[in-house]
C-alpha positions as protocol buffer text, in pm:
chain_id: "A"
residue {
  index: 1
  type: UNK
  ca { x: 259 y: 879 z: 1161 }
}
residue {
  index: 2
  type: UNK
  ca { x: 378 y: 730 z: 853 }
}
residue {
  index: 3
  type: UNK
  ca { x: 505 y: 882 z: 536 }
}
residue {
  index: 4
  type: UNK
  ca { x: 345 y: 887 z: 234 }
}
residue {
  index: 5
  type: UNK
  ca { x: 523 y: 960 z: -125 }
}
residue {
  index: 6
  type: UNK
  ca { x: 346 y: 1217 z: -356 }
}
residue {
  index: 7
  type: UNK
  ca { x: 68 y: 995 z: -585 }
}
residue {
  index: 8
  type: UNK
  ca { x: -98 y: 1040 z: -869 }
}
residue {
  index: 9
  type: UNK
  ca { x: -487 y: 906 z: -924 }
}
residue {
  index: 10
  type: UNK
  ca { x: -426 y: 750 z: -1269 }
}
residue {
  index: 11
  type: UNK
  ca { x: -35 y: 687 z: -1206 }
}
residue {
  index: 12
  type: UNK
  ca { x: 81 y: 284 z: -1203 }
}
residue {
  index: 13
  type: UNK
  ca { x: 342 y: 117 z: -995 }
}
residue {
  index: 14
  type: UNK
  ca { x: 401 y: 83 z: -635 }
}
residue {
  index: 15
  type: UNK
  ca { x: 422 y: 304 z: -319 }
}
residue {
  index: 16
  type: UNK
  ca { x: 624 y: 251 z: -27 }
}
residue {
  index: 17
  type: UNK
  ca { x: 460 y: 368 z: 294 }
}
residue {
  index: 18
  type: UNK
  ca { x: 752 y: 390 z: 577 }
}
residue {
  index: 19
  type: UNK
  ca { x: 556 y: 283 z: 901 }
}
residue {
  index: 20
  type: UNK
  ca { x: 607 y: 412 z: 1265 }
}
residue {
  index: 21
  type: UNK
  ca { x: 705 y: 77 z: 1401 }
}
residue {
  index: 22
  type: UNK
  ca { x: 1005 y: 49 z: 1116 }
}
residue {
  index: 23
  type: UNK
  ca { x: 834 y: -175 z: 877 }
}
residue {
  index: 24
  type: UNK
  ca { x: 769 y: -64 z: 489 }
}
residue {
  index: 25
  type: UNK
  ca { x: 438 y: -115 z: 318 }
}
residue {
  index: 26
  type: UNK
  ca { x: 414 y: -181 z: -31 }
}
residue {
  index: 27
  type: UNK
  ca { x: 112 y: -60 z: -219 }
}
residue {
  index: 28
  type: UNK
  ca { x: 5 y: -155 z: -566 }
}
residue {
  index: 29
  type: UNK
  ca { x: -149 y: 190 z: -692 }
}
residue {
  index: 30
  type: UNK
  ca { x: -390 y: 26 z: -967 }
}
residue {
  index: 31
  type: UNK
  ca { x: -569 y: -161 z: -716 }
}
residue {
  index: 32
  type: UNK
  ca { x: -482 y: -49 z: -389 }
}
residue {
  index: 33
  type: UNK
  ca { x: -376 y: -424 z: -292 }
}
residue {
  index: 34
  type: UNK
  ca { x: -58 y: -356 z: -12 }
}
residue {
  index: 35
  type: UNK
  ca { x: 100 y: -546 z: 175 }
}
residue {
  index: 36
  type: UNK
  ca { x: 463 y: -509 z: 457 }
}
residue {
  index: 37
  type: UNK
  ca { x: 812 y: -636 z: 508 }
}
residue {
  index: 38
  type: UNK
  ca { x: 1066 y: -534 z: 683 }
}
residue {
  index: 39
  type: UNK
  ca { x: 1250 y: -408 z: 354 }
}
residue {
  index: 40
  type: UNK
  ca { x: 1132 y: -297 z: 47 }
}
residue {
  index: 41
  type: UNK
  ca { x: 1270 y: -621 z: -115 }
}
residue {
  index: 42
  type: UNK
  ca { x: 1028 y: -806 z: 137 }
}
residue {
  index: 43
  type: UNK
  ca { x: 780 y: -569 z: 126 }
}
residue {
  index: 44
  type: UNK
  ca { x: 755 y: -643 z: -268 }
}
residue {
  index: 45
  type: UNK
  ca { x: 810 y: -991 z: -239 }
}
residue {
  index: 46
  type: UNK
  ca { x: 473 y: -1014 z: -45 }
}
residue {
  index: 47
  type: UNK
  ca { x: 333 y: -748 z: -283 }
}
residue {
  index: 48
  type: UNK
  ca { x: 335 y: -997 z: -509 }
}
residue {
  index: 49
  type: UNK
  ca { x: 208 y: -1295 z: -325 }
}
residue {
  index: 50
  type: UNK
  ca { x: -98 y: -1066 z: -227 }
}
residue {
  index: 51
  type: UNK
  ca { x: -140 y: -951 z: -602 }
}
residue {
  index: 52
  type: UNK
  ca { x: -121 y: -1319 z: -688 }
}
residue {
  index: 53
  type: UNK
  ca { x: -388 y: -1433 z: -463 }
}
residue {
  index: 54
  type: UNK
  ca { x: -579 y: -1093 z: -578 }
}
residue {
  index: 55
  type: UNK
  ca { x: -612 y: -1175 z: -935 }
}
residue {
  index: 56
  type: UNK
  ca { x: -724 y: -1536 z: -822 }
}
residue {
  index: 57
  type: UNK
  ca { x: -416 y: -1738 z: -828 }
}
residue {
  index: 58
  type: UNK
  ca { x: -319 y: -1934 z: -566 }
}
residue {
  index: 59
  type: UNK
  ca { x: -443 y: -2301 z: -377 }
}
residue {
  index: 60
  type: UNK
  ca { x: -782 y: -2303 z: -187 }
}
residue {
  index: 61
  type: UNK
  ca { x: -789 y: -2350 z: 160 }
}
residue {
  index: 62
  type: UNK
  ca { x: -849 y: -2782 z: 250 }
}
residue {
  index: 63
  type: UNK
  ca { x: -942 y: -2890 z: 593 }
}
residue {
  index: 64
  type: UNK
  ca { x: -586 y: -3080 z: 592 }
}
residue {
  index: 65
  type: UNK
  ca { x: -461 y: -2665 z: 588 }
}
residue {
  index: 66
  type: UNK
  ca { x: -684 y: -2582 z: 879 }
}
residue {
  index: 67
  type: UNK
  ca { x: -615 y: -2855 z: 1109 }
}
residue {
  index: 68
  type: UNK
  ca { x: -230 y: -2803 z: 1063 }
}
residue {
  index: 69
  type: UNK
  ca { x: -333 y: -2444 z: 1192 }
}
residue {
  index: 70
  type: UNK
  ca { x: -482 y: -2560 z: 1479 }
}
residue {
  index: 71
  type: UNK
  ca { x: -797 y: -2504 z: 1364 }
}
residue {
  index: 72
  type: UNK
  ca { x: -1128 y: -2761 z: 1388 }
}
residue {
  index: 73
  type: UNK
  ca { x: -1297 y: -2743 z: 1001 }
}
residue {
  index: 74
  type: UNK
  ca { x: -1582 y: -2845 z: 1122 }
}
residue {
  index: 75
  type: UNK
  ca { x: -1669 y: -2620 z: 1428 }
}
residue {
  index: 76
  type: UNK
  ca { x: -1963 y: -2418 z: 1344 }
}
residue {
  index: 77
  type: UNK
  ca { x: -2019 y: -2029 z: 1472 }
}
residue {
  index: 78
  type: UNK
  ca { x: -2339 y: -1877 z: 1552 }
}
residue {
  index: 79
  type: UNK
  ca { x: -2154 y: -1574 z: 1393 }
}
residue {
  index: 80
  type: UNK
  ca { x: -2217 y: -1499 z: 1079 }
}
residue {
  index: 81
  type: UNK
  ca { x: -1994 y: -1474 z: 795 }
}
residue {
  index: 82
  type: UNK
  ca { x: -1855 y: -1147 z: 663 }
}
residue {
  index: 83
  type: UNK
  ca { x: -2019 y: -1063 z: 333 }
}
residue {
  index: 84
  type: UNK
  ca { x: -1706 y: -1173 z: 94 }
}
residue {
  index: 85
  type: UNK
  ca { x: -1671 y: -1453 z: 270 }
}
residue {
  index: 86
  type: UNK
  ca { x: -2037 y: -1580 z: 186 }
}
C-alpha cells in the first residue's frame, strides 16, 4: 500500500506518495495534478511537465507526432470519444 504524508485541504506545495513497486509520486496539492519518477528529483521534474501541459502550455499533437508513434491519424473508431476529449 503506499504511504501517504499528513495533508492539509487548503495547504500548497507538493506531496510525495512512496509507491509499492519503489517509484515516488509527486502530487501538486492545489490541483491534484501528480505525476512519478523513480526519485523525487524525477518525480518533480515530470511534476512540472504535467503542470505545464495542465495550465495549457505545451505543442498540440500533429499527425507528423502520431505517425512517428506508430499510429495511423486517419483511422477512424466506431468508439466514441471520452468526454474531454470531444
Amino acid at each position: 500500500m503506499a504511504a501517504r504524508t499528513h495533508e492539509d485541504p487548503d495547504e500548497e506545495g507538493v506531496e510525495f506518495i512512496h509507491e509499492d513497486d519503489g517509484s515516488i509520486t509527486a502530487r501538486d496539492k492545489e490541483t491534484g495534478v501528480a505525476s512519478f519518477g523513480d526519485s523525487k528529483a524525477e518525480a518533480l521534474a515530470m511534476l512540472a511537465e504535467a503542470l505545464t501541459l495542465h495550465e495549457g502550455g505545451g505543442e498540440p499533437v500533429t499527425d507528423a507526432d502520431l505517425e512517428e508513434w506508430g499510429l495511423d491519424p486517419d483511422a477512424e473508431s466506431d468508439e466514441e470519444l471520452p468526454e474531454f476529449m470531444q
